[in-house]
C-alpha positions in Angstrom: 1.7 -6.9 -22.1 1.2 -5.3 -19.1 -1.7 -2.9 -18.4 -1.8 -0.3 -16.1 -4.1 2.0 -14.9 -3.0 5.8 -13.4 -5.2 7.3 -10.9 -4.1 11.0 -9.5 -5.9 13.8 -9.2 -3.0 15.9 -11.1 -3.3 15.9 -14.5 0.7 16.7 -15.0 1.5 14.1 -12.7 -0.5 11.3 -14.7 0.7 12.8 -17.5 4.5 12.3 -16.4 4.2 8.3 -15.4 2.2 7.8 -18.9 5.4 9.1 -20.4 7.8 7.1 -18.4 5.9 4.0 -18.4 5.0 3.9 -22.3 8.5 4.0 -23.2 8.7 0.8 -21.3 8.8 -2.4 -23.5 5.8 -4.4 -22.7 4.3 -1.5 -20.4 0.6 -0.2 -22.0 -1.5 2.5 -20.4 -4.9 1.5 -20.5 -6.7 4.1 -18.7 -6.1 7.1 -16.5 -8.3 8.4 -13.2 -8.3 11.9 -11.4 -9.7 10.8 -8.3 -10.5 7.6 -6.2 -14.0 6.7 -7.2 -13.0 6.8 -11.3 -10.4 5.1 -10.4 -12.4 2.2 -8.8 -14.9 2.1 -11.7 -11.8 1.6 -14.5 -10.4 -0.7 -12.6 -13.3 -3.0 -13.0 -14.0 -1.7 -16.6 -10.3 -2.5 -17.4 -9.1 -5.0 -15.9 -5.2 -3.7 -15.6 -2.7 -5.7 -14.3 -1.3 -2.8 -11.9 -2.7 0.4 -10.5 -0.2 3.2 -9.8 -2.2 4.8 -6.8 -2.1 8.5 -5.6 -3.1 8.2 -1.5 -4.6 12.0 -1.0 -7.3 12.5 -3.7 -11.0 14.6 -3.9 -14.1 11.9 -3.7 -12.3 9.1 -2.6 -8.5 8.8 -1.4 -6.4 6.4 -2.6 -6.8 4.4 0.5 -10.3 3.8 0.3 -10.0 3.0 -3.5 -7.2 0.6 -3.1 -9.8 -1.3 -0.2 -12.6 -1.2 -2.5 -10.4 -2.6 -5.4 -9.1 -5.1 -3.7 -12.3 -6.6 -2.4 -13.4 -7.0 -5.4 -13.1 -9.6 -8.3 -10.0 -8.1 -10.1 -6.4 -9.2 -9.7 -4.8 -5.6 -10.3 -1.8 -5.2 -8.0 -2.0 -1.8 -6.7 1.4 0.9 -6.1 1.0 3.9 -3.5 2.6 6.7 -4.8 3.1 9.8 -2.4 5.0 12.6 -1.4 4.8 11.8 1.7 7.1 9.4 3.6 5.3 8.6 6.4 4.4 5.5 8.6 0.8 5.6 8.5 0.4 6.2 4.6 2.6 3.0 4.7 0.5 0.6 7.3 -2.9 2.2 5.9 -2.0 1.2 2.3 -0.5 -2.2 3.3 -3.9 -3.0 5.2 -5.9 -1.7 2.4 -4.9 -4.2 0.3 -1.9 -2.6 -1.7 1.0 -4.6 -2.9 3.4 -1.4 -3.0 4.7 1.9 -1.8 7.1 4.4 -3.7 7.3 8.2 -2.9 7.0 10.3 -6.0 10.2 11.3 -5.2 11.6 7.9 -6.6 13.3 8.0 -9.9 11.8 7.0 -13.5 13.9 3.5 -13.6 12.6 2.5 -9.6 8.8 3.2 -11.2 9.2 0.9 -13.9 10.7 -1.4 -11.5 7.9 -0.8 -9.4 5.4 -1.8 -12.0 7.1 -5.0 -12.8 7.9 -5.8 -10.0 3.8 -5.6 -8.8 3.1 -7.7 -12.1 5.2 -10.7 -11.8 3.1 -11.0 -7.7 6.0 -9.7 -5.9 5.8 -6.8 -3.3 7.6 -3.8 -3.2 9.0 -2.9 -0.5 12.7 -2.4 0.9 14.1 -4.5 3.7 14.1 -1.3 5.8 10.1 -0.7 5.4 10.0 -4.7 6.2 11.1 -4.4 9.2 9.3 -1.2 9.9 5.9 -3.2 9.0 6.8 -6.1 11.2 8.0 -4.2 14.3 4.1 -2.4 13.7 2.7 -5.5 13.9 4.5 -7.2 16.3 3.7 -4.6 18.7 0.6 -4.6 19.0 -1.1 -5.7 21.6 -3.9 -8.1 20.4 -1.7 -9.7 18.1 1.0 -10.3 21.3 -1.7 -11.7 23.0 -3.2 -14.3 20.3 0.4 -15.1 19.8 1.3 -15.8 24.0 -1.6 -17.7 24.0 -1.1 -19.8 21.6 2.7 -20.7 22.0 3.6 -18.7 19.5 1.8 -20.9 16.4 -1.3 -20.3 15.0 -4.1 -22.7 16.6 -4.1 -26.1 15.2 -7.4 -25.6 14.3 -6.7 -22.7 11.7 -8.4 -24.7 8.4 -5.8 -22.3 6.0 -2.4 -22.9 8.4 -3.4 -26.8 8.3 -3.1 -26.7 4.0 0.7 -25.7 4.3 3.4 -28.8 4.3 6.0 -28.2 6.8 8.4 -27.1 4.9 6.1 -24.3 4.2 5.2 -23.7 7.3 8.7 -22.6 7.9 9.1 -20.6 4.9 6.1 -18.8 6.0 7.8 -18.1 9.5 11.4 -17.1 8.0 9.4 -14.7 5.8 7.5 -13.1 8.8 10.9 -12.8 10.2 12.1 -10.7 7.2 14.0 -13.2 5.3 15.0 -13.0 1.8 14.5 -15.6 -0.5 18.4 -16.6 -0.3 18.4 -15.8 3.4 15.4 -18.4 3.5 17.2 -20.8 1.3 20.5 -21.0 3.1 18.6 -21.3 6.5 16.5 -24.3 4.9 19.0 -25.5 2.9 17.7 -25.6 -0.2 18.0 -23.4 -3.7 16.1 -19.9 -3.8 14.3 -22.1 -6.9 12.4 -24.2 -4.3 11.9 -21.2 -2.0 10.1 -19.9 -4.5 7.8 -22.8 -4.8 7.3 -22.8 -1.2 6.5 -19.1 -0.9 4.5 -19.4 -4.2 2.6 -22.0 -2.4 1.8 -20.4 1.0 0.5 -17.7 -0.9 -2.1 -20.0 -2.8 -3.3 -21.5 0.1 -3.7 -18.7 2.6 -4.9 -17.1 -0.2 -2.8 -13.8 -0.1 -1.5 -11.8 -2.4 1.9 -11.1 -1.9 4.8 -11.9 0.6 4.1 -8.6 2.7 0.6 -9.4 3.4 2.2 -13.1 4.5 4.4 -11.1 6.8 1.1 -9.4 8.2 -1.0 -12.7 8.6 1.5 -14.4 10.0 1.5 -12.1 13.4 -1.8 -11.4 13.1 -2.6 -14.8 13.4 -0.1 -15.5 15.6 2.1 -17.7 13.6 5.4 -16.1 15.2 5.9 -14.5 18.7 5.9 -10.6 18.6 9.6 -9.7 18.9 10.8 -13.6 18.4 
């Protein structure tokens, strides 16, 4: 069972994902927030398994929330929702900690997706947002400069880089790149089943949470050359 938690200051709005989501097999509502700082407190009362996250919200935004929540000792995976489509939402969210971003335009069936998709540890986001993050971060300048000075690798000396195999080690550069998992796969030659394992692995041991925020430590830490 998966349980999520809904935090939005509009009751209707809460009121409308509760109804899509319940009628999901396997989907439970466990608790419901009307702005940022209840939501923060359920999520360590509740545990859930996935937070569907408004950004502008009285008290606390969504974007502080999400930072707090994700600093702390729960595993929740937490979804942006927003009207608005706009960069910054995006890279603020991302930084905060959040594992997804739909606009509340999206349709019922790309929620639930959504939601599933955040509890089985994947990310959501679409190729195109991918490469919008990783043209973000890849332009700017102190993560161009950590990566020129250091070849274009992470320092040897990085204790978390040093834990990944080789094979990883490229896995974790394809997916800075923007790979797929079959794009990876056919570049390594190997199944997407062992891709998997790879990026399932690089995850562990960098100790992120999802392919996305591998995508951001990889240039922030100057795994790959900005624009490489």
């Amino acid at each position: 069972m998966t349980r999520i938690l809904l935090v939005d200051d509009q009751a209707l709005v809460r009121a409308g994902f509760e109804t899509i989501l319940a009628s999901e097999p396997g989907f439970e509502v466990v608790g419901q927030a009307k702005d940022g700082g209840e939501g923060v407190r359920l999520a360590a009362e509740l545990r859930p398994d996935v937070i569907c996250m408004d950004v502008q919200m009285p008290v606390m935004d969504g974007l502080e929330a999400t930072r707090a929540i994700c600093a702390g000792e729960g595993h929740a995976a937490v979804l942006m929702l927003t009207t608005f489509d706009r960069d910054d939402f995006l890279f603020d969210a991302l930084s905060a900690g959040a594992s997804g971003f739909l606009l509340k335009t999206a349709e019922p069936e790309q929620l639930i997706d959504a939601v599933h998709a955040l509890a089985r540890g994947d990310a959501l986001l679409s190729p195109e947002v991918t490469r919008r993050v990783i043209e973000r971060f890849a332009a700017t300048p102190a993560v161009a400069d950590a990566s020129a000075s250091s070849g274009g690798h992470a320092p040897p000396s990085d204790p978390a880089l040093d834990e990944l195999t080789e094979r990883e080690r490229e896995t974790l550069m394809l997916l800075a790149r923007g790979r797929s998992n079959a794009e990876i796969a056919r570049e390594l030659f190997v199944g997407e089943a062992t891709v998997k394992t790879h990026v399932s692995n690089v995850l562990l041991k960098l100790g992120i949470r999802d392919r996305i925020h591998a995508v951001i430590w990889a240039y922030e830490h100057g795994v790959v050359a900005p624009r490489g």
